[in-house]
TIVO-2410 file (N, C-alpha, C; in nm, 3 decimals):
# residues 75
REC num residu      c1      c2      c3 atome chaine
REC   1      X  -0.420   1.109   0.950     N      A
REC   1      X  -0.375   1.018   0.845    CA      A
REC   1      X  -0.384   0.875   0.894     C      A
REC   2      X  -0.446   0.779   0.788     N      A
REC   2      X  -0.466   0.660   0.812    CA      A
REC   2      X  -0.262   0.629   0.805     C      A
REC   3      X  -0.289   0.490   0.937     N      A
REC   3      X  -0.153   0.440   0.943    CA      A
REC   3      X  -0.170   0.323   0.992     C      A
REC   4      X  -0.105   0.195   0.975     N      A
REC   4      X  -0.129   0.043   0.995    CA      A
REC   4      X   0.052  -0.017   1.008     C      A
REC   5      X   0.027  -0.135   1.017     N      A
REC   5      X   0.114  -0.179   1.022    CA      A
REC   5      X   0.190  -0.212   0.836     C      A
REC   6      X   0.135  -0.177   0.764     N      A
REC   6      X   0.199  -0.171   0.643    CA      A
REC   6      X   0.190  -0.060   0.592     C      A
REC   7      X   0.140   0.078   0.580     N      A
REC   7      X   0.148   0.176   0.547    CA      A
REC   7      X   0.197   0.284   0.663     C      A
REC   8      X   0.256   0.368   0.596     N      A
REC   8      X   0.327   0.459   0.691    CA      A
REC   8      X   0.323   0.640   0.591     C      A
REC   9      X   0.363   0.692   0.695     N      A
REC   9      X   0.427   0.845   0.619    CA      A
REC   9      X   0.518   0.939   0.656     C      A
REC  10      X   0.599   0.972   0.595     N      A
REC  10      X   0.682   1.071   0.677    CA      A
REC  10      X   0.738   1.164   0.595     C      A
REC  11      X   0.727   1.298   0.662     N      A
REC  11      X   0.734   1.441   0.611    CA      A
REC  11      X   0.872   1.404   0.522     C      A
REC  12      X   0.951   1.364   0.570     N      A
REC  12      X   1.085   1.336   0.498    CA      A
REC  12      X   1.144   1.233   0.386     C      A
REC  13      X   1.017   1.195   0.379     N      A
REC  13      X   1.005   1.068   0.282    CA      A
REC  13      X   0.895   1.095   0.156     C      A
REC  14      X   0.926   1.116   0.050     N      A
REC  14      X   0.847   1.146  -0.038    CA      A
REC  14      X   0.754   1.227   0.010     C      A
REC  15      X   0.793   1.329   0.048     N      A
REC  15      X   0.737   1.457   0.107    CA      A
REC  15      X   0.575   1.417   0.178     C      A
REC  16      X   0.607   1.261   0.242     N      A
REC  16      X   0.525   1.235   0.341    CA      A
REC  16      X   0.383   1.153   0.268     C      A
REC  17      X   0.392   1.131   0.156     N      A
REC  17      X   0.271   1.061   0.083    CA      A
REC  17      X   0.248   0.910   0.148     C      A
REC  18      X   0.189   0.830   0.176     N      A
REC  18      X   0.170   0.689   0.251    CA      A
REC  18      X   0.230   0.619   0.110     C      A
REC  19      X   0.347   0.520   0.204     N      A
REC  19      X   0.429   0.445   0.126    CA      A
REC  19      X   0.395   0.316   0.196     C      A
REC  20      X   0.474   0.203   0.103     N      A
REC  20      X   0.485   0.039   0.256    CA      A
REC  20      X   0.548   0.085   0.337     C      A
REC  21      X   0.543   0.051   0.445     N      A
REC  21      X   0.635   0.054   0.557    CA      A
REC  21      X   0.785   0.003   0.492     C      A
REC  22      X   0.913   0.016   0.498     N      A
REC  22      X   1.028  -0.052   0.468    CA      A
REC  22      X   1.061  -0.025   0.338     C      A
REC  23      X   0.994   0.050   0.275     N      A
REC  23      X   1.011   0.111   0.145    CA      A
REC  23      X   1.040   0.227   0.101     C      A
REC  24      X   1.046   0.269  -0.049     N      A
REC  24      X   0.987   0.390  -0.037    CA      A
REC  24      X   0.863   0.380  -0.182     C      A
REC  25      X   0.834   0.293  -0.225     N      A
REC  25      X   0.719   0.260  -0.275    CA      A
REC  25      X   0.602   0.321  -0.233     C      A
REC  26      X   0.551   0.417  -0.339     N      A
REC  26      X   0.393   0.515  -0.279    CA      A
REC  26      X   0.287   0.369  -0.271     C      A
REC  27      X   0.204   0.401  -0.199     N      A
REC  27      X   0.077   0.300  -0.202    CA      A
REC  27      X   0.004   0.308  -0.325     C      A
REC  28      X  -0.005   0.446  -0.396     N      A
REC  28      X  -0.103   0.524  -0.476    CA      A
REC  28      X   0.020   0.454  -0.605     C      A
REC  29      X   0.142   0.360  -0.609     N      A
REC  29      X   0.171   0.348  -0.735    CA      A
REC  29      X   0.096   0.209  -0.753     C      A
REC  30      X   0.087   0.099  -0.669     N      A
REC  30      X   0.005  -0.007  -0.653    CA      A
REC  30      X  -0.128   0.001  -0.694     C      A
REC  31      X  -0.181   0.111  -0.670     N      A
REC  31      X  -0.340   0.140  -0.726    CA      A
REC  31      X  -0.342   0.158  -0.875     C      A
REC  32      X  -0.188   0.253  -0.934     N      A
REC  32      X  -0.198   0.295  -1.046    CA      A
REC  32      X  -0.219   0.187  -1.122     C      A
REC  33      X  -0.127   0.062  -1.092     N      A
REC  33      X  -0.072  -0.030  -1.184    CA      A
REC  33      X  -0.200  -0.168  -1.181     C      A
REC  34      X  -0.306  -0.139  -1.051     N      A
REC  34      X  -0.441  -0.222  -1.063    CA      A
REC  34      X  -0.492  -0.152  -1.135     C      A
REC  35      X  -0.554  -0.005  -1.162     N      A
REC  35      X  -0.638   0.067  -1.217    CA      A
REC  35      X  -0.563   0.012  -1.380     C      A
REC  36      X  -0.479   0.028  -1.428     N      A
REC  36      X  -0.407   0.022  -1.545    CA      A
REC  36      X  -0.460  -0.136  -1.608     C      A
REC  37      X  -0.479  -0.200  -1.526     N      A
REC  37      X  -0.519  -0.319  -1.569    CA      A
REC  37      X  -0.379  -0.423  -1.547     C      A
REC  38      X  -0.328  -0.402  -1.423     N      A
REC  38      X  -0.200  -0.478  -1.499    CA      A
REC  38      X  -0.208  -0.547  -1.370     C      A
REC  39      X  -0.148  -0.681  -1.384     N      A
REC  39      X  -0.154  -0.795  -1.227    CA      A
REC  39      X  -0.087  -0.760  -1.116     C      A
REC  40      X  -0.103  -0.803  -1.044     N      A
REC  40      X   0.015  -0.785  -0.880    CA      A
REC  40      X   0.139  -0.809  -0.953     C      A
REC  41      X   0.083  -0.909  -1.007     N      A
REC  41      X   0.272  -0.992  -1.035    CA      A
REC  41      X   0.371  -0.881  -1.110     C      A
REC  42      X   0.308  -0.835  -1.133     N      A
REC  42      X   0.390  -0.732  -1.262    CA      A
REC  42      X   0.452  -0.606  -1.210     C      A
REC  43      X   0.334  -0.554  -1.044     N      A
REC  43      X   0.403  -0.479  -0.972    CA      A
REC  43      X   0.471  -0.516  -0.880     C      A
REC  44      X   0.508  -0.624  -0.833     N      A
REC  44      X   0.608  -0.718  -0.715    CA      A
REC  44      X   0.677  -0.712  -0.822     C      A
REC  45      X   0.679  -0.758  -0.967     N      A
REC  45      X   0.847  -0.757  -1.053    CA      A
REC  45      X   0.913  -0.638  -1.069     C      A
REC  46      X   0.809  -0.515  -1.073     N      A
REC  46      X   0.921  -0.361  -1.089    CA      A
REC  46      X   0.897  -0.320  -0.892     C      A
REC  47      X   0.875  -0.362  -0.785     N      A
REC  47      X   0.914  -0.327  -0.696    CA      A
REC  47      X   0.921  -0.434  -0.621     C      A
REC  48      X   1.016  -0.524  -0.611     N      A
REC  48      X   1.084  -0.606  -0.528    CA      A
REC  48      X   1.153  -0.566  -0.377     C      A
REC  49      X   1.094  -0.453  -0.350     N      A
REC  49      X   1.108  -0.442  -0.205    CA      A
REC  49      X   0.947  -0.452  -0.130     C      A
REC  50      X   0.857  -0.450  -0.226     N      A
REC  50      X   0.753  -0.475  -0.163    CA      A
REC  50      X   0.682  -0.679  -0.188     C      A
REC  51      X   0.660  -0.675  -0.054     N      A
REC  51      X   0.681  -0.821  -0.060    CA      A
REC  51      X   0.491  -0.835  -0.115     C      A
REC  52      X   0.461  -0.949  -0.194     N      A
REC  52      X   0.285  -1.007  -0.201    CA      A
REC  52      X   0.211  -0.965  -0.084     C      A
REC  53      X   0.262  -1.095   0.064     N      A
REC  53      X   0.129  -1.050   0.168    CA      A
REC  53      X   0.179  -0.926   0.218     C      A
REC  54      X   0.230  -0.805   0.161     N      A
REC  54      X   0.222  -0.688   0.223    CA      A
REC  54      X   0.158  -0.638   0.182     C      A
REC  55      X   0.164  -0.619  -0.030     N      A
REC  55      X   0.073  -0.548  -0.086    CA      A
REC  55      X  -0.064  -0.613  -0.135     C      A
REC  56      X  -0.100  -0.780  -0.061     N      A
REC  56      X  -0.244  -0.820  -0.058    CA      A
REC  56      X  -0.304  -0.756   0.086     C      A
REC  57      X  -0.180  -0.753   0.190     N      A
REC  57      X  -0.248  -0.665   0.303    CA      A
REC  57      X  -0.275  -0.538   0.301     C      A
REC  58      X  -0.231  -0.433   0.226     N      A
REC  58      X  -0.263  -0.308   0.200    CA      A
REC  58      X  -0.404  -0.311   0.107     C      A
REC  59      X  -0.417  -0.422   0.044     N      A
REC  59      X  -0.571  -0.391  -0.029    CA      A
REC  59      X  -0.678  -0.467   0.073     C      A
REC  60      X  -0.634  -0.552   0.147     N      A
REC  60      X  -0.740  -0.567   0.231    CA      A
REC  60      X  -0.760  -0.444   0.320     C      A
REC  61      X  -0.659  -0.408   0.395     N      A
REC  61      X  -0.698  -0.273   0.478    CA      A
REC  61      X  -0.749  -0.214   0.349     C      A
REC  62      X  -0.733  -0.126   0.246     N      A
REC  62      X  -0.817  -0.070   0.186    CA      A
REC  62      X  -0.971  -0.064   0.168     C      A
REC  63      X  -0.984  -0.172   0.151     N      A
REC  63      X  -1.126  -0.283   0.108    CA      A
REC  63      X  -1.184  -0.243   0.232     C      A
REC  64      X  -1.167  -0.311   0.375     N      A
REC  64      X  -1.215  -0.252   0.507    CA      A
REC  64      X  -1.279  -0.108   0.515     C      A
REC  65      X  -1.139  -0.016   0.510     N      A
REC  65      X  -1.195   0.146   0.524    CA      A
REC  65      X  -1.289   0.145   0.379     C      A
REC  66      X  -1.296   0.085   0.288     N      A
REC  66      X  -1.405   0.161   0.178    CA      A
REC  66      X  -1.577   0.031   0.263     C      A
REC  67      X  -1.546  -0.074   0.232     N      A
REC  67      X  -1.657  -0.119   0.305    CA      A
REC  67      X  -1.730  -0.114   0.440     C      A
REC  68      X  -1.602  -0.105   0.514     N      A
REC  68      X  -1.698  -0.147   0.685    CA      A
REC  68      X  -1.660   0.012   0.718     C      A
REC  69      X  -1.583   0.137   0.656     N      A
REC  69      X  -1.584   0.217   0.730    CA      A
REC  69      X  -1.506   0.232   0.861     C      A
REC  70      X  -1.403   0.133   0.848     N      A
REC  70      X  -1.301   0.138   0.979    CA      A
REC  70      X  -1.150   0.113   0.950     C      A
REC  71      X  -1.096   0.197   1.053     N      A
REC  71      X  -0.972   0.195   1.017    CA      A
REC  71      X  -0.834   0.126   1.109     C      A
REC  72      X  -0.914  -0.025   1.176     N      A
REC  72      X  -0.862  -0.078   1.263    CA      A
REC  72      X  -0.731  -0.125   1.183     C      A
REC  73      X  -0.652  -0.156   1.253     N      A
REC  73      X  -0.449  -0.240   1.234    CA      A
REC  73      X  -0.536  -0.360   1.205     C      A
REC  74      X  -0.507  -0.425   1.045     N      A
REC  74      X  -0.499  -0.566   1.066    CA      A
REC  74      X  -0.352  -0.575   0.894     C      A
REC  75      X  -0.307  -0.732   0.931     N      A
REC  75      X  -0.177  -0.693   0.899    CA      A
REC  75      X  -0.195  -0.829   0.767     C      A
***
């Protein structure tokens, strides 16, 4: 399992699905609410524990593993 300094998982935590780190926000609800058509802003207003440069850093690591194919820590 991919893991960084903003995504994490644990068996005991939403039965282990990759959340932010410090949360319990799934990563996969952030995708829902881009795919949906709807802005960042709108998902930072219904999850205010996830901060902007965390969830602009989770789409850059994303962006990385789909483009360059790597799954280096950048934060």
């Amino acid at each position: 399992m991919l893991e960084n300094k903003l995504i994490t998982h644990d068996p005991d935590i939403l039965s282990g699905i990759p959340i932010f780190v410090g949360t319990r926000v799934p990563v996969q609800t952030l995708l829902d609410y881009l795919e949906g058509g709807h802005p960042l802003k709108e998902f930072l207003d219904d999850f205010p524990t996830v901060q902007r440069t965390h969830a602009q850093g989770v789409l850059r690591f994303l962006k990385q593993i789909l483009l360059l194919g790597t799954y280096e820590d950048i934060a």
